[in-house]
C-alpha positions as a Markdown table, in Angstrom:
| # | Residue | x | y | z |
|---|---|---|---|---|
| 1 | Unk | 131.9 | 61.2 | 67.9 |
| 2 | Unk | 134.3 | 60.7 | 71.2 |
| 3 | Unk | 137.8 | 59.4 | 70.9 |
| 4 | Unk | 136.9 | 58.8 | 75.2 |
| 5 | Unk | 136.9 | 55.7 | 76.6 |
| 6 | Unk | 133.9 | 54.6 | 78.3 |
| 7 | Unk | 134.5 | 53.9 | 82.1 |
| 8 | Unk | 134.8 | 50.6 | 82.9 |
| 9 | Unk | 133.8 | 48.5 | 85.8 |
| 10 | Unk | 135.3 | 46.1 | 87.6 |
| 11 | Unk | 132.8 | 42.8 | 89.0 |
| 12 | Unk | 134.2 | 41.7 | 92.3 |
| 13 | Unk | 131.5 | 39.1 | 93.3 |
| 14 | Unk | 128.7 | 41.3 | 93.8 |
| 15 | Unk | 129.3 | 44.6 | 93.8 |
| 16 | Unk | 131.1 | 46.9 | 90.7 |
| 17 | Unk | 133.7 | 48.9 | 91.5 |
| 18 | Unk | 133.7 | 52.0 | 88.4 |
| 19 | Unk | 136.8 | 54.4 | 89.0 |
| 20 | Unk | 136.2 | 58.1 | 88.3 |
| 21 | Unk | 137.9 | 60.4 | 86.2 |
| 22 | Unk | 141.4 | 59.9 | 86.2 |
| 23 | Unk | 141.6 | 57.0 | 88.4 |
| 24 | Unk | 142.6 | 53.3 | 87.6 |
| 25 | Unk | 141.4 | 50.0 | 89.2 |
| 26 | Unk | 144.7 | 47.4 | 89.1 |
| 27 | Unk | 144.5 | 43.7 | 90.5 |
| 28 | Unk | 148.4 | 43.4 | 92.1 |
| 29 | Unk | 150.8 | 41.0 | 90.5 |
| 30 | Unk | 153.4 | 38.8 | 92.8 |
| 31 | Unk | 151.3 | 40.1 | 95.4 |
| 32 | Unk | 152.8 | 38.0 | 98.0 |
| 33 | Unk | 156.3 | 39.9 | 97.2 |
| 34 | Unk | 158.1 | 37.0 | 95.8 |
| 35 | Unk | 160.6 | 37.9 | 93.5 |
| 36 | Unk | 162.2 | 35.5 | 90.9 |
| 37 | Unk | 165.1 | 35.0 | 92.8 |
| 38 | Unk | 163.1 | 34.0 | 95.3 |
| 39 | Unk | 163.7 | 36.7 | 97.6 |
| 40 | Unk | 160.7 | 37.8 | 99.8 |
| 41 | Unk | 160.2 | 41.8 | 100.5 |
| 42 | Unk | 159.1 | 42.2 | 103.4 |
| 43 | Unk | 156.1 | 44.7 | 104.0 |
| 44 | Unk | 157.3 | 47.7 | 105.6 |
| 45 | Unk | 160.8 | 47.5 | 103.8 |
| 46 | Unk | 162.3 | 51.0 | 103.0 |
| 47 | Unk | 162.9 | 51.1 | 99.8 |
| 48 | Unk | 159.9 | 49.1 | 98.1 |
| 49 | Unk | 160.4 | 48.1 | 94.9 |
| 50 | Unk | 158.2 | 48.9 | 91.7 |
| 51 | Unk | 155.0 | 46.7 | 91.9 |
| 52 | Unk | 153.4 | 45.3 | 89.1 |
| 53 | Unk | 149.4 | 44.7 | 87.8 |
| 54 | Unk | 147.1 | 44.2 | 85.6 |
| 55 | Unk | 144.7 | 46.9 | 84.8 |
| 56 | Unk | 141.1 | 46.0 | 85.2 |
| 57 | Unk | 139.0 | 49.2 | 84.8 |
| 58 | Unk | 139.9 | 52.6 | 83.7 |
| 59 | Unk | 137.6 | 55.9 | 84.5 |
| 60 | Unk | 136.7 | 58.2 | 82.2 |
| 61 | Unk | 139.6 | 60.5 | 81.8 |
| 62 | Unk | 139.0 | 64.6 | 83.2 |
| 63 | Unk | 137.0 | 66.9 | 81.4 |
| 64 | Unk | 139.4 | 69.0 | 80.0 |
| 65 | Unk | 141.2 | 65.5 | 78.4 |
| 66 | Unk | 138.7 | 65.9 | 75.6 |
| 67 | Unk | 138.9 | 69.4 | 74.5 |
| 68 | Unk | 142.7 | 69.1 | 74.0 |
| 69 | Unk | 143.0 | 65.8 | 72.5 |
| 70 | Unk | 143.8 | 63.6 | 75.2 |
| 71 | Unk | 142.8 | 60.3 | 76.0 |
| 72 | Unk | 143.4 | 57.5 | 78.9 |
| 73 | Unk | 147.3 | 56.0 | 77.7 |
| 74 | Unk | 146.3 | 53.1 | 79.9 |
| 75 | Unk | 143.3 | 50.3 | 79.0 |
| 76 | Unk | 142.1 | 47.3 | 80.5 |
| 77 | Unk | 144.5 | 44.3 | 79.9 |
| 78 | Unk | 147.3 | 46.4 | 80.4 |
| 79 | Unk | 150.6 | 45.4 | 82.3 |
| 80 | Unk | 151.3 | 48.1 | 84.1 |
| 81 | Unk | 154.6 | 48.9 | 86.9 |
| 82 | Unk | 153.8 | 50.9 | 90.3 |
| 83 | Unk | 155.8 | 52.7 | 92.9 |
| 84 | Unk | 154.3 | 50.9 | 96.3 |
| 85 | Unk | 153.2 | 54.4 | 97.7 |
| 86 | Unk | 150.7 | 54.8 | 94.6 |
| 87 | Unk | 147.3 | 55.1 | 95.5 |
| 88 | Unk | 144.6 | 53.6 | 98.0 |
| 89 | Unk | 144.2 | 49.6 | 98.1 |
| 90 | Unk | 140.7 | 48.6 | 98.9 |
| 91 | Unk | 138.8 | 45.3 | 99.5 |
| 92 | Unk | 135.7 | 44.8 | 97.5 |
| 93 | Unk | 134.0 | 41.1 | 97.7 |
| 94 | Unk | 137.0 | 40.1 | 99.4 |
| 95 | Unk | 139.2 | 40.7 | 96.3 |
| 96 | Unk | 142.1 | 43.6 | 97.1 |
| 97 | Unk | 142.8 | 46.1 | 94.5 |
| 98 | Unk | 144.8 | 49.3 | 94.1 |
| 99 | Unk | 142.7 | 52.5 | 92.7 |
| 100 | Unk | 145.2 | 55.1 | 92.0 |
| 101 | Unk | 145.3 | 58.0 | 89.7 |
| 102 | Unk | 147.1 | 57.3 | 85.9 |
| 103 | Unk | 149.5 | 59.9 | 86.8 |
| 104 | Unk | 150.7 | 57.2 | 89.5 |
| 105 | Unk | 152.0 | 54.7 | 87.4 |
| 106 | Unk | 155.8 | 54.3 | 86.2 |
| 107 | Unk | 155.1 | 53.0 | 83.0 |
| 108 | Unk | 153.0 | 49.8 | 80.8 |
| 109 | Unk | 155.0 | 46.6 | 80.6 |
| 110 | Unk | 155.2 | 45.5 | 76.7 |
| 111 | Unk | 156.7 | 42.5 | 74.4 |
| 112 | Unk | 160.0 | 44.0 | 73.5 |
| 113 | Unk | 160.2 | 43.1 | 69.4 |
| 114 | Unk | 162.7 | 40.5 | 68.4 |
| 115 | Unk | 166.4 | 41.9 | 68.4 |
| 116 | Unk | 167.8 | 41.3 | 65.0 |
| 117 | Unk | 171.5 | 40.5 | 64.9 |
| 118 | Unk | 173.8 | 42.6 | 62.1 |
């Protein structure tokens, strides 16, 4: 039996988007580049910050993952953080989404546990 993950798909409308190997399917968070503070980044800006997404499909992982006990560190559900230069953004059903490679992300957003006082 296979510790691998199954590849996932992503439904936009009517068509499935299924990334191979490696490769990640994210829907953008703050995708209009509104920060808390209220601050708008413009596109183009030179120093982009981190983006942030939710991952929605994960491919299968590369071949040689298996053999050496590796699997996908990322799985759908996932809040994950981006440098803006990762991967390719494509439109499927009218939907935009980022496909980039695992390797591409900066790290997976989690609840930090309760800080106990001493």
């Amino acid at each position: 039996m296979s510790n691998r993950l199954e590849p996932m798909g992503v439904e936009a409308g009517r068509h499935q988007l299924r990334p191979l190997f490696d490769r990640i399917v994210i829907k953008e968070l703050d995708s209009d580049r509104m920060r808390r503070s209220g601050l708008v980044v413009p596109p183009g800006s030179h120093d982009p910050p981190p983006q942030q997404g939710i991952v929605l499909a994960v491919g299968p992982g590369l071949d040689w993952w298996e053999h050496v006990g590796v699997t996908m560190p990322v799985q759908p559900g996932d809040h994950v953080v981006f440098p803006a230069s990762a991967g390719v953004w494509v439109e499927v059903d009218e939907e935009r989404l980022l496909v980039c490679s695992v390797g591409d992300l900066l790290g997976v957003l989690e609840s930090a546990p309760p800080r106990t006082e001493r």
